[in-house]
C-alpha distance (Angstrom), angle and dihedral (degrees) to the residues before:
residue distance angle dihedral
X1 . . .
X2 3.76 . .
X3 3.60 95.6 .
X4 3.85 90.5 57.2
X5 3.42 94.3 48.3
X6 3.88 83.1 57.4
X7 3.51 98.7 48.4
X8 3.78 89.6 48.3
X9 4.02 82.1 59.4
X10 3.57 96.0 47.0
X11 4.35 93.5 48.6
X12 3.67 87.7 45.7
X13 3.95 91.8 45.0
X14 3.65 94.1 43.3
X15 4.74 91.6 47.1
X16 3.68 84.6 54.7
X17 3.71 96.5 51.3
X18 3.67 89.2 47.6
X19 3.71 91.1 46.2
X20 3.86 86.9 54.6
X21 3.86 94.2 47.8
X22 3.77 93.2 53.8
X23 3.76 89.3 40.0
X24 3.95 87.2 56.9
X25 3.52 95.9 37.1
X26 4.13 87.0 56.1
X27 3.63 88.7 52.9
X28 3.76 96.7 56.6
X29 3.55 96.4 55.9
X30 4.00 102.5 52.9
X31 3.27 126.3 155.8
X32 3.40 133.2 -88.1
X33 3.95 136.2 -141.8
X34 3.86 112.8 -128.7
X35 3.88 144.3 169.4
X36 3.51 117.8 -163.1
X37 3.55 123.6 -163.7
X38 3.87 131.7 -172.1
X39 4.18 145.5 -162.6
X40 3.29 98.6 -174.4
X41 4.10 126.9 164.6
X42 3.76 118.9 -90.1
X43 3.85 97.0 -103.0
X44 3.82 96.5 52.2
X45 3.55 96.7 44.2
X46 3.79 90.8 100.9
X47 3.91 105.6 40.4
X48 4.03 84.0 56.7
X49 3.93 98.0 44.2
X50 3.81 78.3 57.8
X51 3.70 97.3 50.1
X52 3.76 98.3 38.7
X53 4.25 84.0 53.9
X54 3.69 89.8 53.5
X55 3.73 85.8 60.7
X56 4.04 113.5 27.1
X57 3.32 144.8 6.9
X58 3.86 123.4 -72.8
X59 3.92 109.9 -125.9
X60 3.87 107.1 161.8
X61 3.90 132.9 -20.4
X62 3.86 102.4 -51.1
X63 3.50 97.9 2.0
X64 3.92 127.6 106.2
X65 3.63 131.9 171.2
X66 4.25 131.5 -179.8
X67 3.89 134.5 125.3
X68 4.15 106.6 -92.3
X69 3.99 127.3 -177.6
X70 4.23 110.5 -112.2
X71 4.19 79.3 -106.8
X72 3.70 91.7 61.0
X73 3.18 101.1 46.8
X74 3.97 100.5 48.8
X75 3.79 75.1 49.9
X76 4.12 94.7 57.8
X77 4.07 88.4 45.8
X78 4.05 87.9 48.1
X79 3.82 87.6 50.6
X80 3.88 100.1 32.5
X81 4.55 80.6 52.6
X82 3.68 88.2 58.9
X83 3.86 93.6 51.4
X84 3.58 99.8 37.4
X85 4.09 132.8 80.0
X86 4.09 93.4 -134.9
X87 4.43 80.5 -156.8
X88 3.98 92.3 71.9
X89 3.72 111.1 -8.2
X90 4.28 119.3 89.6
X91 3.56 133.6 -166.2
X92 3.96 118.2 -169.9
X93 3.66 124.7 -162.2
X94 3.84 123.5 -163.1
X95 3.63 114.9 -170.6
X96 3.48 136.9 -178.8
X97 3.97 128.9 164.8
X98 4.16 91.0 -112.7
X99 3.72 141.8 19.4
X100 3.69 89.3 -133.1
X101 4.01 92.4 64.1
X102 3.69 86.2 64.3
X103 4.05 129.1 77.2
X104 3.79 109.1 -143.1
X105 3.64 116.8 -165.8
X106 3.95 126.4 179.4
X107 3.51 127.9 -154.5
X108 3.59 119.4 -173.2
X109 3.31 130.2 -6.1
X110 4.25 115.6 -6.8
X111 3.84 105.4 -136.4
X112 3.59 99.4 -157.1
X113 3.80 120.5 19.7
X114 4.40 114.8 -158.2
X115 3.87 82.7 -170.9
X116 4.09 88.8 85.6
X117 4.53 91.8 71.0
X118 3.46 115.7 106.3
């Protein structure tokens, strides 16, 4: 019986170190507050006002905002490449590591309010 009672030990030993690990591995991949903001030409105005949806929140023409992982955002600027002429079209990024850290003032009409969620 003594060697179950060990490897009841060990299982529970070895759960809470995985536990930990995916704990830890959660924590290095927080989220991140951005805005994204594009000038993009006339024809591929729509085809990134899709893709930017997919990924953030629309606040005014060209302008998105949202909390995305480091992964999902590499994955919007992979995307938004494939869309975009890189000779005339932009695509700015502002990131910071919470919403809170920023000051948002709105002057004016808001276009798209997030305050209507439940």
């Amino acid at each position: 019986m003594e060697w179950f009672e060990n490897w009841k030990l060990e299982t529970k030993n070895r759960k809470q170190e995985t536990e930990t690990g995916n704990r830890n591995r959660k924590q290095k991949t927080k989220d991140m507050y951005v805005i994204a903001v594009y000038d993009i030409g006339e024809r591929r105005v729509g085809k990134m006002l899709k893709l930017c949806r997919r990924y953030l929140n629309w606040i005014q023409n060209s302008v998105f905002e949202g909390e995305l992982t480091p992964a999902q955002l590499e994955n919007l600027k992979i995307e938004a490449k494939l869309i975009m002429d890189e000779e005339c079209d932009s695509l700015i990024f502002f990131c910071s590591r919470q919403e809170a850290w920023l000051e948002k003032e709105i002057v004016g009409k808001e276009r798209s309010s997030l305050d209507n969620f439940l």
